[in-house]
MARKEVEX-870903 format. One record per residue: residue in three letters; x negated, y negated, z of N, C-alpha, C, O in turn. Coordinates in nm, 2 decimals, decimal comma. Atoms other than C-alpha are relative to their C-alpha. Layout:
<nodes>
+-----+--------+--------+--------+--------+--------+--------+--------+--------+--------+--------+--------+--------+
: res :   n.c1 :   n.c2 :   n.c3 :  ca.c1 :  ca.c2 :  ca.c3 :   c.c1 :   c.c2 :   c.c3 :   o.c1 :   o.c2 :   o.c3 :
+-----+--------+--------+--------+--------+--------+--------+--------+--------+--------+--------+--------+--------+
: Ala :      X :      Y :      Z :      X :      Y :      Z :      X :      Y :      Z :      X :      Y :      Z :
...
+-----+--------+--------+--------+--------+--------+--------+--------+--------+--------+--------+--------+--------+
</nodes>
This chain:
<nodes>
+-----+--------+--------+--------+--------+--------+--------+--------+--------+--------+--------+--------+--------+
: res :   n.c1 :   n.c2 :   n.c3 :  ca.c1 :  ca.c2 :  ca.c3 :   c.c1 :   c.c2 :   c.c3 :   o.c1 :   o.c2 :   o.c3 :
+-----+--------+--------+--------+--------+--------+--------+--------+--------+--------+--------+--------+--------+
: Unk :  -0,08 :   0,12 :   0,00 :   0,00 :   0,00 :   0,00 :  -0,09 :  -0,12 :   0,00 :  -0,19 :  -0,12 :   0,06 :
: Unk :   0,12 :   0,07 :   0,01 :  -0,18 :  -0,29 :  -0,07 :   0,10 :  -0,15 :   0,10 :   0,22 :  -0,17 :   0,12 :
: Unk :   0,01 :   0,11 :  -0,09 :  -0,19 :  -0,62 :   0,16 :   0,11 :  -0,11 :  -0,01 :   0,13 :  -0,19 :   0,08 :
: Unk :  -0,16 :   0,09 :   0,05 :   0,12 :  -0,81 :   0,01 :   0,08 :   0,04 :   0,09 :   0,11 :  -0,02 :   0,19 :
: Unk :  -0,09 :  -0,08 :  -0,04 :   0,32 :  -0,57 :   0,11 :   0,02 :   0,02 :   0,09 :   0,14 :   0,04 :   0,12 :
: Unk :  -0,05 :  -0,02 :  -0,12 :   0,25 :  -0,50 :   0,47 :  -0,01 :  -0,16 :   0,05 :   0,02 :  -0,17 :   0,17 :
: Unk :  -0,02 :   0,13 :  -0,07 :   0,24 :  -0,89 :   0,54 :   0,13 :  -0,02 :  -0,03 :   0,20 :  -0,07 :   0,06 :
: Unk :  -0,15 :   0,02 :   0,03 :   0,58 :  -0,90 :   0,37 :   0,10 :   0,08 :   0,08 :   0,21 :   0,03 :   0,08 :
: Unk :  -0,07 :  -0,08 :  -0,06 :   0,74 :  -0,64 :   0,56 :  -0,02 :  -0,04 :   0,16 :   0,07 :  -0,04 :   0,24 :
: Unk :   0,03 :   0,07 :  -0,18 :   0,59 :  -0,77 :   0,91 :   0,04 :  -0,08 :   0,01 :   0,03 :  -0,11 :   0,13 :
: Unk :  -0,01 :   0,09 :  -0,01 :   0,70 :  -1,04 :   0,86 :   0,21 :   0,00 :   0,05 :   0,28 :  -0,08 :   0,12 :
: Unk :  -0,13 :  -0,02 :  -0,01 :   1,08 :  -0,92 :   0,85 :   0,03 :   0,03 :   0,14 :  -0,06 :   0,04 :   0,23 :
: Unk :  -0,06 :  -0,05 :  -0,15 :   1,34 :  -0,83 :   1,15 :  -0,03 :   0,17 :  -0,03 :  -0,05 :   0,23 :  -0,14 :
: Unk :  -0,03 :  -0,12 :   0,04 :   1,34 :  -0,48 :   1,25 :   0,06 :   0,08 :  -0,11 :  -0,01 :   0,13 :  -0,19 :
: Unk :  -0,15 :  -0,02 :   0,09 :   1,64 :  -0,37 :   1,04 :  -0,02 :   0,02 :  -0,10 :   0,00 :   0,12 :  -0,17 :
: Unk :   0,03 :   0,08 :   0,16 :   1,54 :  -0,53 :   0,75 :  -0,18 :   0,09 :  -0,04 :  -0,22 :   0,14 :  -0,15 :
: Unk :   0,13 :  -0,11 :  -0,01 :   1,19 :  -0,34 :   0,79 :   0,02 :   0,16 :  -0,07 :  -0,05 :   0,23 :  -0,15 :
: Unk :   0,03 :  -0,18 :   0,02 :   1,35 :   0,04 :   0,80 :   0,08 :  -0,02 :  -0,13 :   0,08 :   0,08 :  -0,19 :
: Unk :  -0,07 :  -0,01 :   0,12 :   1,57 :  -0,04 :   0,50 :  -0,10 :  -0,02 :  -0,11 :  -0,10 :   0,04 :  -0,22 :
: Unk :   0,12 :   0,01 :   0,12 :   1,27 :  -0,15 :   0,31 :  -0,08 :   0,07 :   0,00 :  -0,14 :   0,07 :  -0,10 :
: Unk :   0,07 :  -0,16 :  -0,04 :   1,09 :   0,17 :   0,42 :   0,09 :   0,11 :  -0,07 :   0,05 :   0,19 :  -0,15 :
: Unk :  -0,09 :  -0,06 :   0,08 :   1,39 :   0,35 :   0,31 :   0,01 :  -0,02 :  -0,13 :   0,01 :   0,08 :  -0,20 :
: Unk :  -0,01 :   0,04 :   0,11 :   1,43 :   0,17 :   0,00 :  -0,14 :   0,07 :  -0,08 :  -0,13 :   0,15 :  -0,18 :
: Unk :   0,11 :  -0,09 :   0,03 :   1,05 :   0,28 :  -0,07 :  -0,03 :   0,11 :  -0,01 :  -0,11 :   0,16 :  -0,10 :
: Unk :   0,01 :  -0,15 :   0,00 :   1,08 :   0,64 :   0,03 :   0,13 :   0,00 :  -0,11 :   0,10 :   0,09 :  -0,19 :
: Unk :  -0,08 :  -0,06 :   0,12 :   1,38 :   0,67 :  -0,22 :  -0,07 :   0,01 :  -0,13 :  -0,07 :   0,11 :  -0,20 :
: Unk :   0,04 :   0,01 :   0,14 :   1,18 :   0,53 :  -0,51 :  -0,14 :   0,09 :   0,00 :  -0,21 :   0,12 :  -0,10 :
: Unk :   0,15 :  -0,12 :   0,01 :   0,88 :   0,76 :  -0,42 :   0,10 :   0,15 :  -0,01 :   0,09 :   0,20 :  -0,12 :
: Unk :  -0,07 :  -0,07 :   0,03 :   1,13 :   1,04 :  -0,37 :   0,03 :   0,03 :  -0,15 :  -0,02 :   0,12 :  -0,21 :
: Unk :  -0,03 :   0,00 :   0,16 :   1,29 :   0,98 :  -0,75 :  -0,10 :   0,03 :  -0,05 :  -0,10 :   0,15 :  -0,11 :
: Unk :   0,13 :  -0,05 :   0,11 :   0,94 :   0,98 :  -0,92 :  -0,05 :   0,14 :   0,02 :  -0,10 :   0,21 :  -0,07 :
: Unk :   0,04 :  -0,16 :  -0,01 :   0,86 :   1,32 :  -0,76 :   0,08 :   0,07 :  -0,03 :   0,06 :   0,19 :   0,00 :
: Unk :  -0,16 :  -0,04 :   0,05 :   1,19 :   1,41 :  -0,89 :   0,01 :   0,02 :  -0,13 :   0,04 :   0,13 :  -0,18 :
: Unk :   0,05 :  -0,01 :   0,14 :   1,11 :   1,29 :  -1,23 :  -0,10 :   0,05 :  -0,05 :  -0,08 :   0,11 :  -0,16 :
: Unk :   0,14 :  -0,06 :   0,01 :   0,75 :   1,40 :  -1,23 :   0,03 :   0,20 :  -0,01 :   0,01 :   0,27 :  -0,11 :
: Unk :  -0,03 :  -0,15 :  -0,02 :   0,87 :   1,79 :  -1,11 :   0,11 :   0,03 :  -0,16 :   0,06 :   0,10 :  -0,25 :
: Unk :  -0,08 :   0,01 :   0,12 :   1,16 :   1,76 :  -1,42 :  -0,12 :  -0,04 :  -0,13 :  -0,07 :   0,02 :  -0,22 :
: Unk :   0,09 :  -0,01 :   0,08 :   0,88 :   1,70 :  -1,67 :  -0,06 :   0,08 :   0,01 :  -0,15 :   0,02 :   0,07 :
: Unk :   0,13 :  -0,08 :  -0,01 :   0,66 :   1,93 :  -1,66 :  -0,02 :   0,08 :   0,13 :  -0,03 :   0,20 :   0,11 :
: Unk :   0,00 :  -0,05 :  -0,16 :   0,64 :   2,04 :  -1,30 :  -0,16 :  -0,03 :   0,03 :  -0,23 :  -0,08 :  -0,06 :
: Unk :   0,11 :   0,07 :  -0,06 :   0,32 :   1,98 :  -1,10 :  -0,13 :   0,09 :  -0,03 :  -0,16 :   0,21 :  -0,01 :
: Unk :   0,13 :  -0,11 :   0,10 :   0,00 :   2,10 :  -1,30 :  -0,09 :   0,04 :   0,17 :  -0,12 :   0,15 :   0,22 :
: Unk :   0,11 :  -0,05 :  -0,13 :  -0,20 :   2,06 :  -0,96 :   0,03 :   0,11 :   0,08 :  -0,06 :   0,20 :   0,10 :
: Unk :  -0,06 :  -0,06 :  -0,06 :   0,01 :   2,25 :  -0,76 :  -0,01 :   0,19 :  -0,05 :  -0,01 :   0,30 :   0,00 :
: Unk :   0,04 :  -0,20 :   0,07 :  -0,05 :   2,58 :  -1,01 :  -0,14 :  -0,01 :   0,01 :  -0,20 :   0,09 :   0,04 :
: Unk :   0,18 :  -0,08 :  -0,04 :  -0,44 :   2,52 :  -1,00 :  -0,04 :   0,00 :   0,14 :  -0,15 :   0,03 :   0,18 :
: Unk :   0,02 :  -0,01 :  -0,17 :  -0,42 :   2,49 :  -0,63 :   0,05 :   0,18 :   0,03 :  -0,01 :   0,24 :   0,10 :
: Unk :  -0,07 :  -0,13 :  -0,03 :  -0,21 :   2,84 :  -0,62 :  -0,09 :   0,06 :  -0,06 :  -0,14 :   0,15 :   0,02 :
: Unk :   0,11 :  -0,08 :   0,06 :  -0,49 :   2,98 :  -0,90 :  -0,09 :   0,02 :   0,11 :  -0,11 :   0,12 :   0,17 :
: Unk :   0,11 :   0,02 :  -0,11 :  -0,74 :   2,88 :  -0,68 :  -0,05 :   0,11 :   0,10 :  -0,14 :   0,19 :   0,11 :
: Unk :  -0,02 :  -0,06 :  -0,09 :  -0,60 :   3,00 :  -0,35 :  -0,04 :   0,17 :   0,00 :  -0,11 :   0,24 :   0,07 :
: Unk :   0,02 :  -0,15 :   0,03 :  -0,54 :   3,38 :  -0,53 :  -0,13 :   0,02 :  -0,01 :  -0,18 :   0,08 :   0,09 :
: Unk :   0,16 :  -0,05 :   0,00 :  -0,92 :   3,40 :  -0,65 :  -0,08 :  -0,02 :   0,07 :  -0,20 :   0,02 :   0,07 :
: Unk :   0,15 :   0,01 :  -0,15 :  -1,10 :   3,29 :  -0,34 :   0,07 :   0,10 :   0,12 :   0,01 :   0,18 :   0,19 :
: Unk :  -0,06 :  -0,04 :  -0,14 :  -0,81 :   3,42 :  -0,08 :  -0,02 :   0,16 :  -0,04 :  -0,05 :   0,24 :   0,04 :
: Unk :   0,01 :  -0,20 :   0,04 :  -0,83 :   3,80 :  -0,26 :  -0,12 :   0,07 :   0,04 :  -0,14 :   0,17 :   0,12 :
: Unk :   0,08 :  -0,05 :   0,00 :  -1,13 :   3,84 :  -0,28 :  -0,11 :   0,02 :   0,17 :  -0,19 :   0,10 :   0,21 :
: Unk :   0,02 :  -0,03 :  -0,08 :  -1,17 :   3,70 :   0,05 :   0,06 :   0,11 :   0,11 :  -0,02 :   0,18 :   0,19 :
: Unk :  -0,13 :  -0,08 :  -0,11 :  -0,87 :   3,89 :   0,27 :  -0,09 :   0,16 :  -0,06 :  -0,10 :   0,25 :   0,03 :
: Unk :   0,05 :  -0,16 :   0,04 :  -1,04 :   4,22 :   0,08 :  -0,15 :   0,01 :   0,10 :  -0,17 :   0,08 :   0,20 :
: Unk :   0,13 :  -0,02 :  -0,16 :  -1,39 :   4,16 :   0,27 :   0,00 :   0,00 :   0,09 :  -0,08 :   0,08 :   0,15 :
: Unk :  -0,02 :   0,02 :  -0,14 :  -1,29 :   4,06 :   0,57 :   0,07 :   0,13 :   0,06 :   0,03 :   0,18 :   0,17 :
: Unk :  -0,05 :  -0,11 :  -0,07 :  -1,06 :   4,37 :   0,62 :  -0,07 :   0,11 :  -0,05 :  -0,02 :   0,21 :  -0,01 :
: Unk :   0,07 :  -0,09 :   0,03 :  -1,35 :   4,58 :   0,46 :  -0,10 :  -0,01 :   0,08 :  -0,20 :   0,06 :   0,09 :
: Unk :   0,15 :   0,00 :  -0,10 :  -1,58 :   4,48 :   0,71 :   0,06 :   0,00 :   0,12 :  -0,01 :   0,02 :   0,22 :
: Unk :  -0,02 :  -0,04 :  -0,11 :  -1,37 :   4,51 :   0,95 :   0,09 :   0,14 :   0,06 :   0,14 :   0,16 :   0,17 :
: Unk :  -0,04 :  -0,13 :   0,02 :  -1,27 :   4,87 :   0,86 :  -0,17 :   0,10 :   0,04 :  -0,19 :   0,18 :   0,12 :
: Unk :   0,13 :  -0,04 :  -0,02 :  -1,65 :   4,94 :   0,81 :  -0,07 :  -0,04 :   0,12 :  -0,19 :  -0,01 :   0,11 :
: Unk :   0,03 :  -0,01 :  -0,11 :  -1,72 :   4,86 :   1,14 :   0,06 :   0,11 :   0,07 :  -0,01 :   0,21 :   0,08 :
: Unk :  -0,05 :  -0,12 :  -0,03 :  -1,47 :   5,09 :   1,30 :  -0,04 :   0,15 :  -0,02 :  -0,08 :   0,24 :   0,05 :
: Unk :   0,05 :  -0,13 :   0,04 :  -1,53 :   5,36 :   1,07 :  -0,18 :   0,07 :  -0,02 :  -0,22 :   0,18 :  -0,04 :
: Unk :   0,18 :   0,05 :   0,06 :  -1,94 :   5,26 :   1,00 :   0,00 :   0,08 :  -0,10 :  -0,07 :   0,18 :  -0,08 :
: Unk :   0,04 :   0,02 :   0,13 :  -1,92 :   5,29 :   0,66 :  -0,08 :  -0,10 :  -0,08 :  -0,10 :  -0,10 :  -0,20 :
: Unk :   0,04 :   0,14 :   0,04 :  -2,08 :   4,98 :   0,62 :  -0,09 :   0,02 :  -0,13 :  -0,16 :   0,12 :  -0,10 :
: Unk :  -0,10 :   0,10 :   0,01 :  -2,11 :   4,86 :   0,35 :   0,11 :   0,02 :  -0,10 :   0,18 :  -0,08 :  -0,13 :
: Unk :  -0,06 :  -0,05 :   0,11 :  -1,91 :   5,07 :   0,08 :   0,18 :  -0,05 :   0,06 :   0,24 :  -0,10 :  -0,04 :
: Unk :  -0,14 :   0,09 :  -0,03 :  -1,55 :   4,93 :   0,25 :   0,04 :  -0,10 :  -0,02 :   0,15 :  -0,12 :  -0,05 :
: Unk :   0,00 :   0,13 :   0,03 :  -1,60 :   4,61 :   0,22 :  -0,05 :  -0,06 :  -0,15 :  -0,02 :  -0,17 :  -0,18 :
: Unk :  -0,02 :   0,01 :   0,13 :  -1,72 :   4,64 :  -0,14 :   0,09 :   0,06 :  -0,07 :   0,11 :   0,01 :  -0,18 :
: Unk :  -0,14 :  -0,07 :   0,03 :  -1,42 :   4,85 :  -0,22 :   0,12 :  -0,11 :   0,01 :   0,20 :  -0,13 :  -0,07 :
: Unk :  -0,17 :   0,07 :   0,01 :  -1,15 :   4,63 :  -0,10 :  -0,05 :  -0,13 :   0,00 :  -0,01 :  -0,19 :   0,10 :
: Unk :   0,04 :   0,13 :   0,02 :  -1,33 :   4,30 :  -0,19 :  -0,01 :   0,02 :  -0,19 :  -0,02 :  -0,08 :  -0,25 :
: Unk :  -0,05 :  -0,01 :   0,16 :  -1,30 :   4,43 :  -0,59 :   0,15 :   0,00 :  -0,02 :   0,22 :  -0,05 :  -0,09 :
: Unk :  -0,19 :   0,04 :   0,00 :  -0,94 :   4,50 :  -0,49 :   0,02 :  -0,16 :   0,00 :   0,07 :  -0,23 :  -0,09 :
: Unk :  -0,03 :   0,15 :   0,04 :  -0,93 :   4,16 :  -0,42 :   0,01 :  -0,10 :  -0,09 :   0,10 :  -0,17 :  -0,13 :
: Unk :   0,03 :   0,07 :   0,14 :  -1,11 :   4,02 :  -0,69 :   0,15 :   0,03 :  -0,14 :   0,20 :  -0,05 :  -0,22 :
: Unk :  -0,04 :   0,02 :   0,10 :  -0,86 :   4,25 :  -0,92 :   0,15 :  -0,07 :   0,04 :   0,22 :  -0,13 :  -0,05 :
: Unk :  -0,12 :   0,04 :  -0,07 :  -0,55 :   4,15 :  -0,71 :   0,02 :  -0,15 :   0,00 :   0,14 :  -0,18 :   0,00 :
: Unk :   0,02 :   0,11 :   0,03 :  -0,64 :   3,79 :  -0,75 :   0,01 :  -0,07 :  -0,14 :   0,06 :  -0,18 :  -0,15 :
: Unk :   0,02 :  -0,03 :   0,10 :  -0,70 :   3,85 :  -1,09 :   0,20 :   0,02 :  -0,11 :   0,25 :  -0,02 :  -0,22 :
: Unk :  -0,15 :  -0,03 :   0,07 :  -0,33 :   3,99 :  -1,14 :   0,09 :  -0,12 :   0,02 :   0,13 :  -0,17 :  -0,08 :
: Unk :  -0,03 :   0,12 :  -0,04 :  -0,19 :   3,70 :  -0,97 :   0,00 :  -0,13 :  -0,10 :   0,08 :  -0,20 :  -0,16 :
: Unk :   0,04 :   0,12 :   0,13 :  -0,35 :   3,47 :  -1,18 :   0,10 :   0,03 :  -0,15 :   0,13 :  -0,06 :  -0,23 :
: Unk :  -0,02 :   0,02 :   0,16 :  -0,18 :   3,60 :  -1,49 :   0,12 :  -0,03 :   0,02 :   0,17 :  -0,12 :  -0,04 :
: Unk :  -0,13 :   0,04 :   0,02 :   0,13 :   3,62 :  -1,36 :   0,04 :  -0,10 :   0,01 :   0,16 :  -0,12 :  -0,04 :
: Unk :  -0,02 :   0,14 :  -0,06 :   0,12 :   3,28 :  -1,25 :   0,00 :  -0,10 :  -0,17 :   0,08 :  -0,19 :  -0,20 :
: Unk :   0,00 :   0,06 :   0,10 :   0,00 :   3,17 :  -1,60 :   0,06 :   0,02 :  -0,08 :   0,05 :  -0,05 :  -0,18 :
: Unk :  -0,10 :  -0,05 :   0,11 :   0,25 :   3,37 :  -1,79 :   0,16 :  -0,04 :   0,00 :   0,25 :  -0,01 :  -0,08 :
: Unk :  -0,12 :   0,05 :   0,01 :   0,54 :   3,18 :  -1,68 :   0,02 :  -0,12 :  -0,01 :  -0,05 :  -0,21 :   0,04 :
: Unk :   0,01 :   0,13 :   0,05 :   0,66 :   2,91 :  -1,85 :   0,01 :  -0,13 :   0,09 :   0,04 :  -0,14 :   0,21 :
: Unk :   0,11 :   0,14 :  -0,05 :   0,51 :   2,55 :  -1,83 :   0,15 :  -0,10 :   0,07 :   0,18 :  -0,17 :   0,17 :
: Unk :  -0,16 :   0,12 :  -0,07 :   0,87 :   2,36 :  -1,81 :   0,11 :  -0,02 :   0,16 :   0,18 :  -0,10 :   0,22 :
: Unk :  -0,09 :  -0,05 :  -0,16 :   1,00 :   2,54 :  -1,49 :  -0,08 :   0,03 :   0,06 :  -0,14 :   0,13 :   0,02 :
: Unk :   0,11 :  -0,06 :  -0,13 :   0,77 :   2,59 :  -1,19 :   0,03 :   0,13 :   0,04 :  -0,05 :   0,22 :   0,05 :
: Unk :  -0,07 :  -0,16 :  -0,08 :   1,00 :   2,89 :  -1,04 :  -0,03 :   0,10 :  -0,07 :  -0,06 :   0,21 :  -0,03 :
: Unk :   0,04 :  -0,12 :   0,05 :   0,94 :   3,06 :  -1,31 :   0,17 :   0,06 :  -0,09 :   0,17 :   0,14 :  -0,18 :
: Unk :  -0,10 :  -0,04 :   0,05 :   1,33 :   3,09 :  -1,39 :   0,05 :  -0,05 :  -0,11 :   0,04 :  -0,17 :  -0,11 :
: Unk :  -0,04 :   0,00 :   0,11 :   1,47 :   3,07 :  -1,72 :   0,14 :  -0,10 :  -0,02 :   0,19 :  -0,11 :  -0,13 :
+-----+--------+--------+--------+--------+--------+--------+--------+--------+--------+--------+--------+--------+
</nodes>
């Protein structure tokens, strides 16, 4: 918000304050409204890509190392279910990029 704007609002009564806060969160609201209706939010799917190829591969190590402790297999468990991850991550990903671009959900 730039410096206009919070002198101009301080300057008001209460009242007159949350309605102009109000009035601002509507028109931020709408554009995220219009923004998701075009297109839907590109970041939001390479944030989900992302998450799948680091979280698989991670969630696979961590419960392979902490199987290979138990069992002391070390380290063949944790390279076993850290490829699951990778391919699990991997599947994720496609599905993610195989549904069309116009609808986020994915629904038709």
């Amino acid at each position: 918000m730039a410096e206009d704007d919070s002198e101009e609002v301080s300057k008001l009564p209460p009242d007159a304050r949350l309605e102009s806060l109000d009035e601002r969160l509507d028109r931020v609201r709408r554009n995220d409204v219009e923004k998701a209706k075009a297109g839907g939010d590109s970041s939001s799917a390479g944030r989900l890509i992302a998450n799948q190829l680091v979280g698989g591969p991670l969630g696979g190590a961590i419960v392979g190392w902490l199987l290979d402790r138990f069992f002391g297999t070390a380290p063949w468990l944790l390279l076993i279910l850290m490829f699951v991850g990778f391919v699990g991550g991997f599947i994720s990903v496609m599905r993610i990029s195989s549904k069309p671009r116009g609808n986020p959900d994915g629904r038709k």
